[in-house]
Phi, psi and omega in degrees: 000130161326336171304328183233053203209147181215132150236159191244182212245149166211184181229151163305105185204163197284163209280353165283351198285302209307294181299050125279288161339302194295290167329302176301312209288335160298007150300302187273009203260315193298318203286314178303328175264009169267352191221174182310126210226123044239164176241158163247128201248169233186116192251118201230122184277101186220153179262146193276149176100012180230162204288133149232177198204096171252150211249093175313149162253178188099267221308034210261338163278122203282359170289331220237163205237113165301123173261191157204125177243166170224139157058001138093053164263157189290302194291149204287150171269273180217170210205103197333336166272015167304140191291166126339306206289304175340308196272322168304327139001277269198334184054055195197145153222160197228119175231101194076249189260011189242141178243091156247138181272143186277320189211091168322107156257163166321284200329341189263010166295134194114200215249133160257128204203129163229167170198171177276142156308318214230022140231079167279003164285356197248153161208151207219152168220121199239134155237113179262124165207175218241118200258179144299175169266353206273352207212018174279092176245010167243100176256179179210080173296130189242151163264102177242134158319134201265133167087030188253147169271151198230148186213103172273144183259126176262123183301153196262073214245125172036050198216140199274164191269181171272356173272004169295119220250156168089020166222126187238157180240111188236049109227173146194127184290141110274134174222169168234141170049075157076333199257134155324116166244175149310111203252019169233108188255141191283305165225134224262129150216181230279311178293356206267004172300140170139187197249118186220135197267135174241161187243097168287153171216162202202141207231122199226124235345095178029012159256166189261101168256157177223205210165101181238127152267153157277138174186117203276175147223157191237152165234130135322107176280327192208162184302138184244125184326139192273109181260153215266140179223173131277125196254319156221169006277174167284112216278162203061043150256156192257137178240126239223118162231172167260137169294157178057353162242169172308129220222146163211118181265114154295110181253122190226142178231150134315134150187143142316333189256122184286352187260351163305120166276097175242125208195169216243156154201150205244101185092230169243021165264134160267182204249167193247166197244032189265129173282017167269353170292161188277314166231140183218203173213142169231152226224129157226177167192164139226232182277354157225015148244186155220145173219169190210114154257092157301125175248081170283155207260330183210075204320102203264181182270351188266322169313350187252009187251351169275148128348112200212152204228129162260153160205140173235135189254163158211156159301009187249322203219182179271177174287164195239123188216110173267148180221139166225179182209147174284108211228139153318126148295151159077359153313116162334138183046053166265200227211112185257137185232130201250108156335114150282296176181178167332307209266345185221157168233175188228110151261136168244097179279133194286007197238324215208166154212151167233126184261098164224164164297104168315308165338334187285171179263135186256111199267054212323297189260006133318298185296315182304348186249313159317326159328281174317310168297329173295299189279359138307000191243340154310141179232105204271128203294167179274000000 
């Protein structure tokens, strides 16, 4: 059963990067299940020598003392009731829930785990790590249609807030190929391709930091006909419900064509679209979605033990079919699932973990036992 089972996350990376990866990440599986669990974990990219900013959740109360560990040690890395002279140190500033290093080195590459004083059940694990500018492949690409007006966006991706005090952001630059550009073009054309980086800058006890994205841009010659996708839910995502209440999943597709069939199916029955069933669907679209609402009308335990499939057929193309499942909240071995990338996903399961290829054919409660048996055999700090 999908229920007492995990697959974990990996990134698009070549295949020596990827088994480097794979190692680290078993780094964090033993140091995260020796210690309280569950963490929700979070991969965070900063090029060195530039300012970062990670945001504990949980912590929302200001009363209350943010801890922060590296790399799963006992001893506090830093801690919100920390002094100034402490953070000046340390090269860090720490405010409520925000931990930011001012100026990124290797050294600060690892795993982060924070919680509140006054909440140890909530905890948040960042694993950060830190490249060269000689290595910037984590970018954010954007697509424009050729003779379209364009605005490039610079992202707000791990760059501190504004409610943090004594630290400001008093620019931000774009440039291409080096030279100052423009990030708003009135119609996009074919020379305007290429790669371009913006630059925050944040000015903090009379120092200067900064914070660079990438961002290729690609143009496009011509608008490309709209083919029918499913755009949510994901497939194999899990959705953590209640028993005895009403549950309605949304299935949504792009598509153009009024003759696109999108429709549910529970196992290998389909589901009726009669609202007098206990599960039914119901169907709206106009001219460029369709969405199909799975509905339980009273959500029982034999509904979490089925399977459920959206699908969409059309005449053009083959069908598109997505599956998700259904776990109690707050059930033993339920199941949190984080969107990676295409090709891979991250499920965390509170009993197990596993590192697969979403693309693989997966065998869930094989792998869940091999897993388990694996890490019985590990020995684990006290």
């Amino acid at each position: 059963m999908l229920h007492h089972t995990s697959v974990v996350f990996t990134l698009l990376l070549s295949c020596a990067e990827e088994m480097l990866l794979q190692v680290f990440l078993l780094t964090i599986i033993i140091g995260a299940c020796a210690g309280a669990c569950p963490l929700t974990p979070g991969i965070v990219y900063v090029r060195e020598g530039e300012i970062v900013a990670l945001k504990c959740d949980g912590s929302s109360d200001v009363a209350s003392v943010t801890l922060w560990k590296k790399d799963f040690h006992r001893e506090t890395y830093a801690q919100s009731n920390m002094s100034a002279a402490q953070q000046r140190q340390m090269g860090i500033l720490v405010h409520e829930s925000w931990l930011v290093i001012l100026n990124t080195s290797m050294s600060h590459q690892g795993n982060y785990t924070c919680q509140s004083s006054r909440n140890h059940s909530s905890q948040s694990l960042f694993t950060m790590m830190v490249y060269n500018v000689s290595e910037d492949k984590y970018d954010y690409p954007e697509t424009c249609y050729k003779d379209h007006s364009l605005t490039l966006s610079c992202p707000e991706v791990n760059i501190p807030s504004e409610d943090i005090v004594n630290i400001t952001i008093t620019d931000v630059t774009w440039y291409k190929d080096g030279l100052p550009s423009n990030p708003y073009f009135q119609k996009v054309e074919e020379e305007d391709a290429g790669v371009y980086t913006c630059n925050r800058t944040y000015l903090y006890s009379g120092q200067t930091y900064f914070k660079t994205f990438v961002v290729p841009l690609t143009v496009q010659e011509d608008t490309p006909p709209i083919y029918a996708t499913i755009t949510s839910p994901r497939d194999n995502q899990v959705f953590p419900v209640e028993l005895g209440t009403t549950v309605v999943i949304d299935c949504v597709a792009d598509s153009d064509s009024f003759e696109d069939l999108l429709f549910w199916m529970r196992g290998i029955s389909f589901v009726e679209d009669n609202s007098s069933f206990p599960v039914f669907y119901n169907e709206t679209r106009d001219e460029k979605q369709i969405k199909a609402s799975l509905v339980f009308r009273d959500l029982s335990v034999e509904d979490l033990s089925e399977n459920y499939s959206c699908k969409l057929e059309t005449d053009n193309q083959p069908p598109i079919e997505v599956t998700i499942f259904l776990t109690q909240k707050g059930a033993p071995g339920s199941l949190t699932v984080n969107y990676i990338s295409d090709s891979y996903l991250f499920i965390y399961c509170k009993q197990c973990f596993v590192l697969k290829k979403k693309k693989q054919s997966v065998n869930l409660p094989q792998i869940g036992n091999m897993i388990i048996s694996f890490l019985s055999q590990l020995t684990f700090p006290a």
